[in-house]
C-alpha positions as CSV (number, residue, x, y, z in Angstrom):
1,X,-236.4,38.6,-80.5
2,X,-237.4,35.0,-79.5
3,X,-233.4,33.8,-79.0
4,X,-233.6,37.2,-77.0
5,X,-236.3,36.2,-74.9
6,X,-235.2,32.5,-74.6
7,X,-231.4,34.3,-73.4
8,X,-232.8,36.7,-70.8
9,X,-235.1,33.8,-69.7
10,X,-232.4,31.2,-69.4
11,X,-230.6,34.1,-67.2
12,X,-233.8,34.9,-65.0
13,X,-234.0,30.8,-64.4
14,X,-231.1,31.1,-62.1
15,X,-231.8,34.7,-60.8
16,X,-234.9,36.0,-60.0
17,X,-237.2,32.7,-60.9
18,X,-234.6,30.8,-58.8
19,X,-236.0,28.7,-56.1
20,X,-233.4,30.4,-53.3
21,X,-234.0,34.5,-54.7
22,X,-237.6,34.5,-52.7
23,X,-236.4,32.8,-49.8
24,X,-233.1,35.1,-49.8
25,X,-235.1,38.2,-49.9
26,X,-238.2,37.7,-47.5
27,X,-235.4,36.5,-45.2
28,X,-233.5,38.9,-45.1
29,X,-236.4,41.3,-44.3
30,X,-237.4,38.8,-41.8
31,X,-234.1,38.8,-39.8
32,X,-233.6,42.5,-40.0
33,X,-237.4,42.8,-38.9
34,X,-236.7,40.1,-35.5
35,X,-233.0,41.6,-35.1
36,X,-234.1,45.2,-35.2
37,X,-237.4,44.8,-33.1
38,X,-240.0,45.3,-35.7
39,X,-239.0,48.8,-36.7
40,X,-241.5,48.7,-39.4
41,X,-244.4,49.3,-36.7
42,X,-242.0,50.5,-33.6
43,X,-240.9,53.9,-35.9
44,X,-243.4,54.0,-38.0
45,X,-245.6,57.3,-36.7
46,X,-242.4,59.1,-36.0
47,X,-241.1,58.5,-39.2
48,X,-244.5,60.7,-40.9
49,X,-243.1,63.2,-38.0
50,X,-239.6,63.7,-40.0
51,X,-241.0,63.5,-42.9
52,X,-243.2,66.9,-42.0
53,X,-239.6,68.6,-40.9
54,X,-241.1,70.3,-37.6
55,X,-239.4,71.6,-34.8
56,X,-236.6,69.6,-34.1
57,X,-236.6,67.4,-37.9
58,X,-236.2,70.8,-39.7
59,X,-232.9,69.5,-41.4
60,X,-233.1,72.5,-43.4
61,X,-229.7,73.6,-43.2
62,X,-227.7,70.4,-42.8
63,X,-225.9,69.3,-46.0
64,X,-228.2,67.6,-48.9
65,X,-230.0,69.2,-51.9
66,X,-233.5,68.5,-51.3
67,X,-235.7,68.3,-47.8
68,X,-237.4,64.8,-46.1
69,X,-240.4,65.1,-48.5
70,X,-238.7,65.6,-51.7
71,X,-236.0,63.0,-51.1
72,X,-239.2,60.9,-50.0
73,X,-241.5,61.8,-53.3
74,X,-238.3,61.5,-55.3
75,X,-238.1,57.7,-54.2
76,X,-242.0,57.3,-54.2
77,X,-242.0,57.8,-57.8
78,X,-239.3,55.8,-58.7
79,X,-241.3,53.1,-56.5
80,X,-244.7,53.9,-57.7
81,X,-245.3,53.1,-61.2
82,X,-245.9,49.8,-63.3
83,X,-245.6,47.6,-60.8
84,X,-248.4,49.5,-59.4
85,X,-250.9,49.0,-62.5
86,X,-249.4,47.2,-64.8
87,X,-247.3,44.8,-62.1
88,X,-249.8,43.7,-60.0
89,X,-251.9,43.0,-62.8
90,X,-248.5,40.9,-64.1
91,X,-248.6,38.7,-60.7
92,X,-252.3,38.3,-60.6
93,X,-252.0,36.6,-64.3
94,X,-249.5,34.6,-63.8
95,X,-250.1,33.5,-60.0
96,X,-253.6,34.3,-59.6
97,X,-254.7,35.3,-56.0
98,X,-252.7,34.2,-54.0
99,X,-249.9,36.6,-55.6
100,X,-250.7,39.1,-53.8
101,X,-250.5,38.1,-50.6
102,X,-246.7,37.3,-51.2
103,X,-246.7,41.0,-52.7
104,X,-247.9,41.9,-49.3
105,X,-245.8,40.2,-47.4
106,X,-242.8,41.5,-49.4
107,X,-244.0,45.2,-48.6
108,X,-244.2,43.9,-44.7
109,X,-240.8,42.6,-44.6
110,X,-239.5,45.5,-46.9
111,X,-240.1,48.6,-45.5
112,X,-237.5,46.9,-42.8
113,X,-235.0,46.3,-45.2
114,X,-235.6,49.8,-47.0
115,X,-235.3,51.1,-43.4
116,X,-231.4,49.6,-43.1
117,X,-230.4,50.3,-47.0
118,X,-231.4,54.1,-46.8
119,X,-229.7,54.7,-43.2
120,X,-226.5,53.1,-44.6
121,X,-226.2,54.5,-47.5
122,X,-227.2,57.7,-46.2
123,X,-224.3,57.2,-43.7
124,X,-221.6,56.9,-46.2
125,X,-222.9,59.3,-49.1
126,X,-220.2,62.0,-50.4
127,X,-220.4,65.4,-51.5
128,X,-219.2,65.3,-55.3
129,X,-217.3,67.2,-57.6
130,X,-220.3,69.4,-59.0
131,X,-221.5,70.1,-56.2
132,X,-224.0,67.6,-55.6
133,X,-224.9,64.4,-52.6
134,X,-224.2,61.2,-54.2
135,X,-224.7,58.2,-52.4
136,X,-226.2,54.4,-52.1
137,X,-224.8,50.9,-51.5
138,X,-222.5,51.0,-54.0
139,X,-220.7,53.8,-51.4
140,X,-220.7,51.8,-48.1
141,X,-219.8,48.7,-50.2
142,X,-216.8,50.9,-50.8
143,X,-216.0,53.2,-48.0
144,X,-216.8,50.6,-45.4
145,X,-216.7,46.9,-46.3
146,X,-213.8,48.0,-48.6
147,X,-214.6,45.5,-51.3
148,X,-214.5,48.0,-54.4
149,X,-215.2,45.0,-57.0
150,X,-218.7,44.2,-55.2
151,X,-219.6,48.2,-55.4
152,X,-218.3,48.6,-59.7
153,X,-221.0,45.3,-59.8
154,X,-223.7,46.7,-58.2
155,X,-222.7,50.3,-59.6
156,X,-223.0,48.4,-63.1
157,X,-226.1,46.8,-61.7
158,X,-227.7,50.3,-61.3
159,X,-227.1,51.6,-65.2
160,X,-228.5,48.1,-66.3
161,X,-231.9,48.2,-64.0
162,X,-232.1,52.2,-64.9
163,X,-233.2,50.8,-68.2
164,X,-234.5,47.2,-67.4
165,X,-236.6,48.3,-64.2
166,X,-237.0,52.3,-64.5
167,X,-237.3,53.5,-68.7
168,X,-238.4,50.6,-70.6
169,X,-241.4,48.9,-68.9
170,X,-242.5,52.5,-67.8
171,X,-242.9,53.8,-70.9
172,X,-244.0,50.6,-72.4
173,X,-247.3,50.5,-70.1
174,X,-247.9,54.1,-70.9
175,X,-248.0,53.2,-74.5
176,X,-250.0,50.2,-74.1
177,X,-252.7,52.2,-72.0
178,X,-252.9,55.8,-74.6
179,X,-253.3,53.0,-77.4
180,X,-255.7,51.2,-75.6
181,X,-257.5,54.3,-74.4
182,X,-257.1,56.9,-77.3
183,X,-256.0,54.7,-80.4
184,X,-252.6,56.6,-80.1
185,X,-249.6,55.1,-81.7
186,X,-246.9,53.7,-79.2
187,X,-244.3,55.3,-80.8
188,X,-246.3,58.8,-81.1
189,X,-246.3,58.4,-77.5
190,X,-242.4,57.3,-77.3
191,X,-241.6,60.5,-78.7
192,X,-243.0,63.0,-77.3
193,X,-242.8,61.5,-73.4
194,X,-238.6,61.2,-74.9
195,X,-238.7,64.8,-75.3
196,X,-240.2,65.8,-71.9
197,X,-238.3,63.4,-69.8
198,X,-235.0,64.9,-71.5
199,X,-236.4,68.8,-70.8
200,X,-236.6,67.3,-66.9
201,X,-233.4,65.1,-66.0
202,X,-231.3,67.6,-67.6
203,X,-232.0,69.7,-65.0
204,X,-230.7,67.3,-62.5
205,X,-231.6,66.2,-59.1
206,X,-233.4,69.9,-57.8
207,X,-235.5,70.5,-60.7
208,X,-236.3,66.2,-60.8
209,X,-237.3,66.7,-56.7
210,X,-238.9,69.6,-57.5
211,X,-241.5,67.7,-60.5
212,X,-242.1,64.7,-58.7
213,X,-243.3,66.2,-55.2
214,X,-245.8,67.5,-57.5
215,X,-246.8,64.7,-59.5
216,X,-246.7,62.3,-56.5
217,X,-249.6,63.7,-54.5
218,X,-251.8,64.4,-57.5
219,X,-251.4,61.3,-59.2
220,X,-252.1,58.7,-55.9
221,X,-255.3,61.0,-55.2
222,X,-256.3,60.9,-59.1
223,X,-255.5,56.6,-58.7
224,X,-257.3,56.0,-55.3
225,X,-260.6,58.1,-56.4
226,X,-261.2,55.9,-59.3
227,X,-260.0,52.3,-57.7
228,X,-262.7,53.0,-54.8
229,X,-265.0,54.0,-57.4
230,X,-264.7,50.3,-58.8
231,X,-264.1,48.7,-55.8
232,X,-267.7,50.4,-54.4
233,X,-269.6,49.5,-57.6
234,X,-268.3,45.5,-57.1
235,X,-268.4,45.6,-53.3
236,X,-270.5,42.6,-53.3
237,X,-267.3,40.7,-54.4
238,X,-264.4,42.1,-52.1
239,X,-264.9,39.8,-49.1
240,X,-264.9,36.9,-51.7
241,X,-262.1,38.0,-53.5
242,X,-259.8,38.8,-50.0
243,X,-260.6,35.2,-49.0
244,X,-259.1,33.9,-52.2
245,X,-256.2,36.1,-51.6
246,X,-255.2,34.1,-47.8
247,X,-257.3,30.8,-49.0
248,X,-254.5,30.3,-51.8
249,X,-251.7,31.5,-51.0
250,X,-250.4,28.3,-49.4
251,X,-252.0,26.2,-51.8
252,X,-251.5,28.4,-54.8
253,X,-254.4,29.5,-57.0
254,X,-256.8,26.7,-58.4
255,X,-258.2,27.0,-62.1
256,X,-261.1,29.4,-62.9
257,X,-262.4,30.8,-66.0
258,X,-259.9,31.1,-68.4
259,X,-256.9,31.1,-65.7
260,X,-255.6,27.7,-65.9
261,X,-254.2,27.9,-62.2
262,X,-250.9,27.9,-60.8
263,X,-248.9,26.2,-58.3
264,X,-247.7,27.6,-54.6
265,X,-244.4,27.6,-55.7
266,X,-245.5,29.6,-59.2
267,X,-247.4,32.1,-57.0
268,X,-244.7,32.5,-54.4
269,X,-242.0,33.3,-56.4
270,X,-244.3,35.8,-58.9
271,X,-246.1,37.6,-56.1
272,X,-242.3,37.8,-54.4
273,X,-240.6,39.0,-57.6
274,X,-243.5,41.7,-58.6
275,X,-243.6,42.8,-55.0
276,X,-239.6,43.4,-55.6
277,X,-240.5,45.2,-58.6
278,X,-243.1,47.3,-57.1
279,X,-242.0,48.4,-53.8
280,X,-238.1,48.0,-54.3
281,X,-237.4,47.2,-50.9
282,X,-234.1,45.5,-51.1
283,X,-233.2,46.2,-54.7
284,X,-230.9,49.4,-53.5
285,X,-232.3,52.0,-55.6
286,X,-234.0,54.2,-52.7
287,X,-230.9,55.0,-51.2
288,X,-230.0,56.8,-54.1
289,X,-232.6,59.1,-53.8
290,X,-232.5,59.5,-50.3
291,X,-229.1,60.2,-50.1
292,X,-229.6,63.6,-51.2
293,X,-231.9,64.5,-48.1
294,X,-231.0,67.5,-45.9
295,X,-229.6,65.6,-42.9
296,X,-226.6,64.8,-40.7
297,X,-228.9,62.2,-39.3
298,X,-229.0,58.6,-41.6
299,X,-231.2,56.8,-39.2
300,X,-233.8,59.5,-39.5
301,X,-234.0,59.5,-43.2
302,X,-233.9,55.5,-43.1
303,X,-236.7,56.2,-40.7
304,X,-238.6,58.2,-43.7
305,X,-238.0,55.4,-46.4
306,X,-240.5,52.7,-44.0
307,X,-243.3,54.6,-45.3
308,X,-242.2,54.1,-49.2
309,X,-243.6,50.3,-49.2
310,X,-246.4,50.6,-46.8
311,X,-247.8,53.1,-49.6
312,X,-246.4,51.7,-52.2
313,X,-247.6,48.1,-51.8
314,X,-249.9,47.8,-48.7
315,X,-252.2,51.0,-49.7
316,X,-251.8,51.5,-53.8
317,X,-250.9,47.8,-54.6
318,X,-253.9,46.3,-52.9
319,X,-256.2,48.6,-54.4
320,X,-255.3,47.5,-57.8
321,X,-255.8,43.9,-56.8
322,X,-258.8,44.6,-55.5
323,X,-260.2,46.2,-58.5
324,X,-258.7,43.6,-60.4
325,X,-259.9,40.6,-58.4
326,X,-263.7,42.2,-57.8
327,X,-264.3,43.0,-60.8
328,X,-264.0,39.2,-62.0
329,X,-261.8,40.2,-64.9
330,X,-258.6,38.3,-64.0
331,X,-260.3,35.0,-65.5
332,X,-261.7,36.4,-68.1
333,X,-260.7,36.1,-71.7
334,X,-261.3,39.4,-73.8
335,X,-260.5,40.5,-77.8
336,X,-256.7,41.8,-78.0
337,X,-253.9,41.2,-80.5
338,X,-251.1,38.6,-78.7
339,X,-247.9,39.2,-77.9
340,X,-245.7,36.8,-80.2
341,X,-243.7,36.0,-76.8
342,X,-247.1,35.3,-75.1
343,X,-248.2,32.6,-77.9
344,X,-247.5,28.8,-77.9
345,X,-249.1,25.9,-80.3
346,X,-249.2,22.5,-78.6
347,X,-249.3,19.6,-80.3
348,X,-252.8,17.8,-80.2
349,X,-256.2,19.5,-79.0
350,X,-257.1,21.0,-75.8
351,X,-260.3,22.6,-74.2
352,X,-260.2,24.6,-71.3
353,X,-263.6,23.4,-70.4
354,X,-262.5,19.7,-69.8
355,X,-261.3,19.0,-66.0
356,X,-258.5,16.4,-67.6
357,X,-257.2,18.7,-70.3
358,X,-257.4,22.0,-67.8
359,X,-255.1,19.9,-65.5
360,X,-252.5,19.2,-67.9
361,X,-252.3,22.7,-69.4
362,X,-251.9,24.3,-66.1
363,X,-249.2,21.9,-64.6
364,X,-247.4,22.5,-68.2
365,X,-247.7,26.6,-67.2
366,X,-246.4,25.8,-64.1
367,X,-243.5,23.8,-65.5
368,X,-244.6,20.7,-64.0
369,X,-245.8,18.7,-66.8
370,X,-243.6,17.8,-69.6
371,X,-246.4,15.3,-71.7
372,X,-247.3,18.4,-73.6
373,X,-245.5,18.7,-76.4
374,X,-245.1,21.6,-78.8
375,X,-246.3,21.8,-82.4
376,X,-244.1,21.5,-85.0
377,X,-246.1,21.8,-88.7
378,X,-247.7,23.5,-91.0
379,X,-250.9,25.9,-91.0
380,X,-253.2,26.3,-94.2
381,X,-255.1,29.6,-93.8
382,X,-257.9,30.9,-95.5
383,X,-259.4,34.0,-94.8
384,X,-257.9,34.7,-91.8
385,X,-258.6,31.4,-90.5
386,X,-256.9,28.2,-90.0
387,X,-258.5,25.3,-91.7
388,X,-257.9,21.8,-90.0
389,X,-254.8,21.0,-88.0
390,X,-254.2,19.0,-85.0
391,X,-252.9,22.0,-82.5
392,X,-254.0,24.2,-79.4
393,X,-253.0,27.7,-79.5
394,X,-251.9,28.8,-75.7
395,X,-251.5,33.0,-76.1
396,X,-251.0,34.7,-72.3
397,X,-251.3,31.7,-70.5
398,X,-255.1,30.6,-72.2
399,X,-256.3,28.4,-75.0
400,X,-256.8,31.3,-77.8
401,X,-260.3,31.1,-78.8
402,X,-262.0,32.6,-82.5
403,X,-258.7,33.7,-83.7
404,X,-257.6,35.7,-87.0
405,X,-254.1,35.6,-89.0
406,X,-253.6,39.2,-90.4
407,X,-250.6,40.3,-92.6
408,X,-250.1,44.1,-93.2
409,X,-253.6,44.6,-91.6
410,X,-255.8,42.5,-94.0
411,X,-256.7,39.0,-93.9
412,X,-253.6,36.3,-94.1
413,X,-254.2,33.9,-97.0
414,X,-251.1,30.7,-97.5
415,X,-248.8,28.5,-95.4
416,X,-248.0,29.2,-92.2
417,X,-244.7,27.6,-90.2
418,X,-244.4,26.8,-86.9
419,X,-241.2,25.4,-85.5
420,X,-240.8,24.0,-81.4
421,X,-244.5,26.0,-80.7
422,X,-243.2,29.1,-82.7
423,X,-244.8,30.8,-85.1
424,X,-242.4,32.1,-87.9
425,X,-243.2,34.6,-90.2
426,X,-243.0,34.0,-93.9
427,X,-241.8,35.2,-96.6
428,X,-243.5,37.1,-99.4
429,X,-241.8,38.2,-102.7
430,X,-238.5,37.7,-101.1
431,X,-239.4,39.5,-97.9
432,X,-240.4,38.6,-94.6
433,X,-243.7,39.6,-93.3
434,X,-244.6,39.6,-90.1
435,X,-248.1,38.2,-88.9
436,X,-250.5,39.4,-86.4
437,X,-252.6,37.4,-84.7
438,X,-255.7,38.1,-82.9
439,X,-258.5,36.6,-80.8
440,X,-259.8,36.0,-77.6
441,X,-257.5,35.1,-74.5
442,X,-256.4,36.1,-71.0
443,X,-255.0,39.8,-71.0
444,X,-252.4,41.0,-68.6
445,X,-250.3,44.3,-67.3
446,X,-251.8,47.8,-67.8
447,X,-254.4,46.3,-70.6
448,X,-256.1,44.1,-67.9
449,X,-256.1,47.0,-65.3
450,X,-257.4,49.4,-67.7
451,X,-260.4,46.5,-68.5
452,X,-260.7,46.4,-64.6
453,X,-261.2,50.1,-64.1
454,X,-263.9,50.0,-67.0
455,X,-266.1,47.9,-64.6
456,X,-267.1,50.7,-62.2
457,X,-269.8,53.6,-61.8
458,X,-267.2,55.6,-64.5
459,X,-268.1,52.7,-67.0
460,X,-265.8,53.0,-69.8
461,X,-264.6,56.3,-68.6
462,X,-262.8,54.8,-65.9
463,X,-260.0,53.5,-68.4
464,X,-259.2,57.4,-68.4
465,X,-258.4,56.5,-65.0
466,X,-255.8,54.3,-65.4
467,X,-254.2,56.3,-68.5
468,X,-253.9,59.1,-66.3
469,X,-252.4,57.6,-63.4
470,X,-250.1,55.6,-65.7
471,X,-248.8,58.3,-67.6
472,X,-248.2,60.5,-64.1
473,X,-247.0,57.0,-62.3
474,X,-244.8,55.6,-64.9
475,X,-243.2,59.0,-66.3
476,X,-241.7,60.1,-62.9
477,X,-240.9,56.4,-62.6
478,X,-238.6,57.5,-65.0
479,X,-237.3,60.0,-64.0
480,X,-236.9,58.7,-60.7
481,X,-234.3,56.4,-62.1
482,X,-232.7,58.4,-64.3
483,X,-230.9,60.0,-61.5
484,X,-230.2,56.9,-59.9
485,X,-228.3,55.5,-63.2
486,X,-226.2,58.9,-63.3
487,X,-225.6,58.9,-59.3
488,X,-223.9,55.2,-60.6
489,X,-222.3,56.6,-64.0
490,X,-220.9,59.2,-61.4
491,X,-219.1,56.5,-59.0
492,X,-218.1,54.1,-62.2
493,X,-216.2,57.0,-64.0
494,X,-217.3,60.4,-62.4
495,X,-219.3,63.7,-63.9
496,X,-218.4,63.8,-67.5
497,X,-219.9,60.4,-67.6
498,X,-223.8,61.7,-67.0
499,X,-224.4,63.7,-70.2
500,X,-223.3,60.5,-72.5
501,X,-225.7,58.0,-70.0
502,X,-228.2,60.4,-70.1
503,X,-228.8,60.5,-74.1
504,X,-228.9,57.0,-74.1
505,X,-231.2,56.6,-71.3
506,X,-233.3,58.9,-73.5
507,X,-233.1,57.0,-76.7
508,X,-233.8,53.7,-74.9
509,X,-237.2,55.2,-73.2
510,X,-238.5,55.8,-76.4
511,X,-237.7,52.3,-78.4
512,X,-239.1,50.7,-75.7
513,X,-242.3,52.5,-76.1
514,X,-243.0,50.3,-79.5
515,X,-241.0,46.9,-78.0
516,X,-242.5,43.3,-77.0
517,X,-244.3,43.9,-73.4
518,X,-243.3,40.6,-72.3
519,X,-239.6,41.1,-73.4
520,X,-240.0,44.1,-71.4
521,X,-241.2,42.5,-68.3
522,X,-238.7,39.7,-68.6
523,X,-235.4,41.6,-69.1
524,X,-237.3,43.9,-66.1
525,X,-237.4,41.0,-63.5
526,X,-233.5,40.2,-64.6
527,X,-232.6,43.6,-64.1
528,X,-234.0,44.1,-60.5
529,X,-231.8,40.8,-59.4
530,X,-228.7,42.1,-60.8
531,X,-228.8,44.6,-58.0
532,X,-230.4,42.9,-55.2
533,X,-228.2,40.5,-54.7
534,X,-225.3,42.1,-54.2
535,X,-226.8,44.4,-51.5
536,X,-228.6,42.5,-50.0
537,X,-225.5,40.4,-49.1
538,X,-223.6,44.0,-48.3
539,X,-226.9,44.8,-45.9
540,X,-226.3,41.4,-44.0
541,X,-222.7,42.5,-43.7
542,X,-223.4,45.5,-41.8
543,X,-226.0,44.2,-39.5
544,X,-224.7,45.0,-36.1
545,X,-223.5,48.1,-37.8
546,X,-226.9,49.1,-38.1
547,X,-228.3,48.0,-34.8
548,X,-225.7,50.7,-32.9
549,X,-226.7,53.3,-35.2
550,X,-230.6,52.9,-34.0
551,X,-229.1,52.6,-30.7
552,X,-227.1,55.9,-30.8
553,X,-230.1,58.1,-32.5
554,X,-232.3,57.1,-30.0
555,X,-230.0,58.5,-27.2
556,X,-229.3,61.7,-29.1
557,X,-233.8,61.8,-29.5
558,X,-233.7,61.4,-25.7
């Protein structure tokens, strides 16, 4: 798993934690938002006017399989999910405050280019051989640019971020919240969510509309209730913590508590890259869903999708940074078991608490120091403990504090290994067993939102809160983009190859239930950039493209 990690991170260093991908995508957002006149505010209020179908927006009997709404919902829950709970609580960790603001300003610039990537897709969708709308990038890559190879990559794209951004970190999350909440096992939790989600996607694109218009509404009222209920109870800290959100976030966020601070460029490109993975704007996937809509009109359902990041990011989003941020969590360091990909030992001693040593960590996070070295030795344990050694255990981005070596859930007792800041498990009686650490360090994803909803008027009850909307968020998530990775199967080698994609999108949701969160998150943010690159270039393409078709629907609205 850790020549895994190191792979997909080696991968992500010239993708998504690049120093151009940020730049690439907030520009792009930025030119279609100056070339197109600020459609984001311009159409926004008659955009919630399609989406209610009155009058003259009843598309009802135009070609599609499901109205405004449910093509909207459908998209909304593959949009709202993680990267609502467990992602922002993901940005916040690693680029403190200031993170969000970029998150924000992703969601500005986004619903723009979610506005052009829905209309064109839309524009070139076809009806296919079962019946069904198929449509997205991959279509007007094809039918318009004619560049065939550059739609089979993003096509390909699709099936890989159906896994890497839709089924694995959704269900992980969910597991990490019912254990954390009810002490369920994560792979008790795998299995029966595998179950229902094969009951629904087999049922195809009608029956999926037709679950998550449901589950959409209930599940952001359930969400907002209970963030407003912790944002009241800490409303003392809100102003303070919306400073620190525009204070840092061209300075990057300074070192507090346990947070050991990070650099503008650190929270730049994290609060851009979990915006991405929140709100979608950019990354194609939308269009999918949207292509099914009941419409001879592409501009009008483009129209629909501006709405997707404002609530996405701008409304849901910010309350969980809020509730985060207010309830001073975020730099706190509470009791959990680490992640082995979270967990580094440095060599020499370090304490958070000293000014010199708190510098040196955090410019080592931020990849700006290399005078830290790792640790490569031995460990004598006893009891759980370590005894002696010259080291500093870094787990989630903190100096670990009181921690405890278990092996097979008692106390570890021997010789411990650690090679290049690795700890590798040993072997006893011929066999390998692998240790678990514990103690006291930063948290992050759904476990610190879950801690951040406990510190409310609910209490404790408020983690029911987050398990709830998880579950509900993350499971139509899911679903969501399940049909997107068929819609792709579909194009790369038509109808009969759904069923076979399907199973395996099935089997794939449920391992990832039980796998590494931080594996999960980091083969997520490679995902995400395998398809936004090649649309967004396709999207710059077909600029003017896009400004005649405004220009033409707003003649046939006049």
């Amino acid at each position: 798993m850790d020549t895994l990690r190191e792979w997909i991170l080696a991968l992500d260093s010239v993708l998504g934690s690049a120093v151009y991908f940020p730049y690439l995508l907030l520009g792009t957002g930025l030119f279609f938002t100056l070339y197109l006149g600020f459609p984001q505010i311009r159409y926004f209020a008659h955009a919630w006017k399609v989406v209610r179908g009155k009058g003259k927006f009843d598309h009802s009997k135009e070609p599609g399989d499901t109205s405004h709404f449910q093509a909207l919902a459908t998209a909304l829950s593959g949009t709202v999910g993680t990267g609502n709970i467990g992602g922002v609580a993901f940005a916040i960790f690693l680029g403190g405050p200031a993170a969000l603001f970029w998150m924000w300003m992703t969601a500005f610039f986004g619903m723009t280019t979610k506005f052009v990537e829905v209309t064109l897709s839309h524009k070139y969708r076809v009806k296919t051989t079962d019946g069904t709308m198929a449509g997205g990038p991959m279509y007007f890559m094809d039918r318009r640019l004619n560049m065939k190879w550059l739609a089979i990559i993003f096509a390909i794209a699709t099936v890989i971020s159906s896994f890497g951004t839709g089924s694995l970190p959704q269900v992980n999350n969910i597991a990490q919240g019912m254990q954390a909440t009810f002490g369920l096992d994560p792979m008790l939790t795998g299995g029966v969510l595998a179950v229902l989600l094969a009951l629904v996607i087999l049922g195809g694109i009608k029956r999926i509309a037709a679950v998550t218009s449901r589950i959409v509404p209930l599940m952001a009222v359930i969400y907002v209730v209970g963030a407003l209920t912790v944002i009241a109870y800490n409303i003392e800290n809100l102003v303070p913590s919306f400073v620190s959100v525009f204070r840092d976030a061209f300075t990057g966020s300074a070192a507090v508590g346990g947070f050991l601070g990070a650099s503008f460029a650190y929270a730049f490109n994290r609060g851009v890259n979990r915006g991405l993975f929140s709100n979608e704007a950019g990354q194609g996937s939308a269009p999918i869903a949207h292509a099914s809509a009941k419409s001879n009109e592409p501009v009008s359902e483009g129209m629909v999708s501006i709405l997707e990041p404002f609530i996405d990011t701008i409304i849901i989003c910010t309350l969980t940074g809020m509730v985060i941020l207010s309830s001073g969590v975020w730099n706190q360091k509470h009791q959990n078991t680490f992640e082995r990909s979270d967990m580094t030992y440095l060599s020499g001693i370090y304490d958070d608490t000293d000014q010199a040593d708190r510098g040196q960590l955090g410019a080592f996070l931020n990849a700006q120091n290399n005078e830290v070295e790792p640790f490569n030795g031995t460990l004598s344990v006893k009891d759980g403990k370590v005894i002696g050694g010259e080291f500093t255990l870094l787990a989630a981005r903190s100096v670990a504090e009181n921690t405890v070596y278990k092996a097979g859930g008692t106390v570890f007792n021997g010789q411990l290994f650690v090679e290049d800041g690795k700890l590798k498990n040993p072997k006893i009686d011929g066999e390998v067993v692998r240790i678990a650490v514990s103690g006291e360090s930063l948290v992050h994803s759904a476990r610190l939102t879950t801690i951040a909803f406990s510190q409310g008027y609910l209490g404790d009850s408020g983690k029911y809160i987050v398990s709830i909307g998880l579950l509900l968020f993350a499971f139509s998530t899911a679903i969501a983009w399940s049909y997107y990775g068929d819609r792709a199967m579909i194009y790369l080698v038509g109808v009969r190859g759904v069923m076979p994609y399907r199973v395996i999108y099935v089997a794939g949701f449920f391992w990832a239930s039980f796998a590494d969160t931080s594996l999960i998150w980091d083969l997520a943010a490679v995902a995400i950039v395998l398809m936004t690159l090649p649309n967004l270039f396709g999207l710059l393409m077909l600029s003017k493209e896009m400004k005649q078709s405004v220009k033409d629907y707003w003649k046939k609205m006049e």
